[in-house]
C-alpha positions in Angstrom: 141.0 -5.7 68.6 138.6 -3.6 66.5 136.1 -5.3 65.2 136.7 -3.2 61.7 139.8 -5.2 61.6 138.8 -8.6 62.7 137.8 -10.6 58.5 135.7 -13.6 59.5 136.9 -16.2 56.7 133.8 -16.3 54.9 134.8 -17.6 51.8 138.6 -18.1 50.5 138.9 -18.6 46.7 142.3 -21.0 46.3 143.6 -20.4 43.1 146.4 -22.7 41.7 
């Protein structure tokens, strides 16, 4: 898995 592709979930704005 290339590390390009791997998004760490950093911050995840949950709109209604």
């Amino acid at each position: 898995v290339p590390a390009a592709d791997f998004q760490p979930p950093l911050f995840t704005p949950e709109l209604p």
